[in-house]
C-alpha positions as CSV (number, residue, x, y, z in Angstrom):
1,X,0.0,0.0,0.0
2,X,3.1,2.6,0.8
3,X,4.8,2.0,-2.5
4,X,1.1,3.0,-4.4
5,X,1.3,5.9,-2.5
6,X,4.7,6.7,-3.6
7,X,3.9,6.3,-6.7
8,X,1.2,8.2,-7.0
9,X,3.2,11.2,-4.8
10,X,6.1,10.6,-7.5
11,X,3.4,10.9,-10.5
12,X,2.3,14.0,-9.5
13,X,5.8,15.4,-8.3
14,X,6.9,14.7,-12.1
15,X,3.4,16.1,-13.8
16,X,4.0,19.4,-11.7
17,X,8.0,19.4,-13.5
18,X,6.7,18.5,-16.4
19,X,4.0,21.7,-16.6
20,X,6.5,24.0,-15.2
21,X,8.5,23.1,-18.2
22,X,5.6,23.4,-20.6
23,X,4.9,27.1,-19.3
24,X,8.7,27.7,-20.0
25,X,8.6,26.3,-23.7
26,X,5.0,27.9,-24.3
27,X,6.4,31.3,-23.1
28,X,9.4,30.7,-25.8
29,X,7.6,29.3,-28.4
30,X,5.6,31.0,-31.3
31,X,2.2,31.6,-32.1
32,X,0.3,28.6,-33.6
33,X,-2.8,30.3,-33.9
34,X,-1.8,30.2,-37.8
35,X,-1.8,26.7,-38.2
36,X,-4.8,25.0,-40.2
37,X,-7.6,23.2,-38.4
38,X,-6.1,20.1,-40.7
39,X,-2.6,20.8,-39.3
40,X,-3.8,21.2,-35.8
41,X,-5.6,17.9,-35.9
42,X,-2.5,16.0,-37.3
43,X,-0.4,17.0,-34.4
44,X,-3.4,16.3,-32.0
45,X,-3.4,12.9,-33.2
46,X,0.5,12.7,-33.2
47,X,0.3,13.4,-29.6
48,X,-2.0,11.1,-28.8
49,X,-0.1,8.3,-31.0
50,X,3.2,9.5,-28.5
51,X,1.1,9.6,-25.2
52,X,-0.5,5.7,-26.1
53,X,3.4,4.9,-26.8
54,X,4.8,6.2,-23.4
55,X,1.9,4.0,-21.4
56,X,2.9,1.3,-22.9
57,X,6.5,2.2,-22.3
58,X,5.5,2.5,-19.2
59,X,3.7,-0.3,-18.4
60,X,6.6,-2.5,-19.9
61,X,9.2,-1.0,-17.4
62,X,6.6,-1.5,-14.7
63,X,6.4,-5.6,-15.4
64,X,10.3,-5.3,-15.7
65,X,10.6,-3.9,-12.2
66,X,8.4,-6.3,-10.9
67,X,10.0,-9.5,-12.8
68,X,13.2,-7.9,-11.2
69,X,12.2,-7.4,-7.8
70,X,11.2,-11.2,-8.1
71,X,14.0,-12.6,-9.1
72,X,16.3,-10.9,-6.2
73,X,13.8,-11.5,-3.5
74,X,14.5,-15.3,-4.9
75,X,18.6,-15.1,-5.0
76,X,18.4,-13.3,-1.6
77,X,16.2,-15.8,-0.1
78,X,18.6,-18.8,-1.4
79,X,21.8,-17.1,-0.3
80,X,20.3,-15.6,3.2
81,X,18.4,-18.9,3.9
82,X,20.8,-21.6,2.3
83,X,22.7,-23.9,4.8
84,X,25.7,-23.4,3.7
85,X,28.2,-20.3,2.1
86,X,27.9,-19.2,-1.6
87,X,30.9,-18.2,-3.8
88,X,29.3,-15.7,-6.8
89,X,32.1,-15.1,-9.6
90,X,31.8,-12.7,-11.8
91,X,33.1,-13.0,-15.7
92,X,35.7,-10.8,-14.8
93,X,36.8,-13.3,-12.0
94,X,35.7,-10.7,-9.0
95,X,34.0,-13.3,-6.1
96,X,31.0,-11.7,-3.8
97,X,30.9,-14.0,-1.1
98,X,27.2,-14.4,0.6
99,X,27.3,-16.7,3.7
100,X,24.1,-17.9,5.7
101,X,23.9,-16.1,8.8
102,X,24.3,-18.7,11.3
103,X,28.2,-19.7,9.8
104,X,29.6,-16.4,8.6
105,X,31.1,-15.0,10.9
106,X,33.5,-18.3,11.5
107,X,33.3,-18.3,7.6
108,X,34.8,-15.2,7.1
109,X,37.5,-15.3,10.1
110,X,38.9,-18.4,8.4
111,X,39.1,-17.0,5.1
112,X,40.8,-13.4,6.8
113,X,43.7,-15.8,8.0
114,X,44.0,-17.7,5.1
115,X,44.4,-14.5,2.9
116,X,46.5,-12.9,5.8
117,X,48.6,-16.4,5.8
118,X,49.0,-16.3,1.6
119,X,50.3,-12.7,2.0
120,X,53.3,-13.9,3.7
């Protein structure tokens, strides 16, 4: 329920950006009063073509966040709740070490003296 209400605080925080910027560009901009009706209802239609666009834009990064907040909340649950350590290498050979809680600690005092030890 918070994060809809973030959301929707966020939406209108951007909206209220997004008109001040319109009153700066209208303010700049020249007189369209000119334009044919025909003209006029082209670009009506062209922005309505871009707004349908960016919702669906929108809704795409929307099921992306969500498919993404899923598949951490999975990878942290095995890593926090797994019964033993987890090595993660990278491509570049960089290792993230993620330990289950109850083992760490011991884990990683081990692994300071056996790095400490190599040094020598």
């Amino acid at each position: 329920m918070k994060n809809g209400k973030t959301n929707k605080g966020n939406f209108f925080k951007l909206r209220k950006q997004a008109e001040k910027k319109l009153e700066t560009r209208l303010e700049n901009a020249e007189d369209l009063s000119h334009l044919s009706s025909e003209t006029k209802d082209r670009l009506l239609h062209e922005l309505q073509v871009y707004q349908i666009e960016l919702e669906m834009q929108n809704e795409e990064l929307l099921r992306s966040q969500l498919e993404l907040e899923a598949a951490r909340k999975n990878y942290a649950d095995l890593y926090n709740f797994a019964p033993v350590g987890y090595i993660t290498i990278s491509e570049q050979g960089h290792g993230k070490i993620e330990l289950d809680r109850t083992r760490g600690t011991t884990f990683c005092i081990r692994l300071k003296r056996k790095m400490y030890k190599a040094r020598m």
